[in-house]
C-alpha positions in Angstrom: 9.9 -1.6 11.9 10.5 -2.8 8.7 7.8 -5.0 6.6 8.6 -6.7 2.9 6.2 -8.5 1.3 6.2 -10.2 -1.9 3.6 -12.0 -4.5 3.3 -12.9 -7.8 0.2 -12.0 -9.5 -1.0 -13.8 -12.2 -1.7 -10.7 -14.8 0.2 -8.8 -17.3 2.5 -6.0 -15.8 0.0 -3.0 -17.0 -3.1 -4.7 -15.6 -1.7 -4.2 -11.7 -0.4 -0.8 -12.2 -4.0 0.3 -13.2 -5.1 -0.8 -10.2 -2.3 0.1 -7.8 -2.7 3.8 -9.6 -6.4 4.4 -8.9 -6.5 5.4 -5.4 -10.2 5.7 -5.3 -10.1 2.2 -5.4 -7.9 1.1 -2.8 -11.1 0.3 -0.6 -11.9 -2.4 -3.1 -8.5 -4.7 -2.0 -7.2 -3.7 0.8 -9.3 -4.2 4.1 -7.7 -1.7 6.4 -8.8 1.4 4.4 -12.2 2.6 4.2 -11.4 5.4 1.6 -8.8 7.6 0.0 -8.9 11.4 -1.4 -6.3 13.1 -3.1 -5.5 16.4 -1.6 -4.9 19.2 -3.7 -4.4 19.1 -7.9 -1.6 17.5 -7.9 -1.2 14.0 -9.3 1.5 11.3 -9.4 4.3 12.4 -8.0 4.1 15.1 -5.2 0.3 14.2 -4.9 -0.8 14.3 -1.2 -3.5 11.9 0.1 -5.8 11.6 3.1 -6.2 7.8 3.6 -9.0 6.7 6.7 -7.7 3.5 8.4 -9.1 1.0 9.9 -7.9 -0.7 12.6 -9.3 -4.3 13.0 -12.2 -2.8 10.8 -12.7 -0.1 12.9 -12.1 3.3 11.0 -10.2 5.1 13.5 -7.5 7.8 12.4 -7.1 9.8 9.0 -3.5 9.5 8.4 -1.9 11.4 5.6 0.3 9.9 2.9 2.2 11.8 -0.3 3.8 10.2 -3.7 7.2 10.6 -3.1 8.0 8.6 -6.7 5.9 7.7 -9.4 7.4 5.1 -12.2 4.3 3.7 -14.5 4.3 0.6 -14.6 6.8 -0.8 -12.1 7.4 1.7 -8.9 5.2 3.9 -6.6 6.7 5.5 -3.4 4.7 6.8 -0.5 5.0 8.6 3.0 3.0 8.1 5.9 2.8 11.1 7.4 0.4 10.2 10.1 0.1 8.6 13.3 2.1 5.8 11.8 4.7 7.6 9.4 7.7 6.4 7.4 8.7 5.4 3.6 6.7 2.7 1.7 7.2 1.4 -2.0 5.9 -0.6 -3.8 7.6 -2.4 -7.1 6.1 -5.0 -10.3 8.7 -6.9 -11.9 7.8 -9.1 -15.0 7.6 -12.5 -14.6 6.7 -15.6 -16.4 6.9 -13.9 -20.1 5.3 -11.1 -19.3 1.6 -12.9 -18.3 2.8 -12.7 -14.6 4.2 -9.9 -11.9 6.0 -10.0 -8.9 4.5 -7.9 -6.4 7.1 -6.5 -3.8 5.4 -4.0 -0.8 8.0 -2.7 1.6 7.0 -0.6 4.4 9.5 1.0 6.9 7.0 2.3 9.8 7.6 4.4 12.8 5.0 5.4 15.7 5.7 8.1 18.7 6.8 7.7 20.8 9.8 6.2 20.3 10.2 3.4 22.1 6.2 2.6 23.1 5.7 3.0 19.6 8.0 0.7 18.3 6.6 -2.0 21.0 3.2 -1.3 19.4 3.7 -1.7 16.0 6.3 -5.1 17.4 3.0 -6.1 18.7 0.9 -5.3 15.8 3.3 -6.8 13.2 1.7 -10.0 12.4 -2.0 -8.1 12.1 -0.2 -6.4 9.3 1.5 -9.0 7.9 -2.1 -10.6 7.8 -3.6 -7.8 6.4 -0.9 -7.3 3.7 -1.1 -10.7 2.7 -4.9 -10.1 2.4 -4.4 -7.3 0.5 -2.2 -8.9 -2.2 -4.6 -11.9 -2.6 -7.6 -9.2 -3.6 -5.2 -7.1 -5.9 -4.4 -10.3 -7.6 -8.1 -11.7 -7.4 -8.9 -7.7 -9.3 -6.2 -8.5 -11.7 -7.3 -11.2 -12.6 -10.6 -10.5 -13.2 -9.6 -7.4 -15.8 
């Protein structure tokens, strides 16, 4: 299933990056994760993450994710690795002079087994879409707040 997603945030370029960089954080906007920790030392790129979900705001699984692409300030690249796995990226594009950005968050998710699992997240899809949406209104509420 395929999910794209756009927004544009009213703060400069460098503003959302800090935000969408500090995983620790991630808790504060988005309301299906109850926490992130990095695995290992790495960071940026190659940097492997345990990421608790929450499902309706239940916590319920520990899903994996690593930094497959790292770009300050405009691109971040992710795989799920979990129960839910697949390629996700996220990219800011300049707008309005530079005292805007154009949030894009595409997601490309996959669930076992094949064909139950595609029903699933077919019959989850507007949750997410909800809860994206969510998300991007209280990275932009952060941003703008400094």
């Amino acid at each position: 299933m395929r999910l794209e997603l756009s927004a544009v945030i009213p703060a400069p370029q460098g503003r959302v990056w800090g935000i969408l960089a500090d995983w620790e954080r991630y808790a504060a906007w988005m309301p299906d994760v109850a926490w992130v920790r990095p695995i290992g030392p790495e960071r940026g790129e190659g940097m492997e993450l345990a990421v608790r979900t929450k499902v309706l705001g239940v916590p319920l699984v520990t899903d994996r994710m690593r930094v497959t692409a790292m770009e300050p300030p405009s691109r971040m690249a992710i795989e799920h690795s979990g129960l839910v796995s697949g390629p996700a990226e996220w990219t800011l594009e300049p707008e309005g002079g530079g005292s805007s950005v154009r949030f894009v968050w595409i997601e490309h998710l996959r669930m076992p087994p094949p064909l139950l699992g595609d029903l699933a997240l077919w019959l989850y899809r507007p949750v997410l879409r909800l809860t994206f949406r969510w998300s991007m209104r209280n990275l932009a509420r952060l941003a703008q707040q400094g």
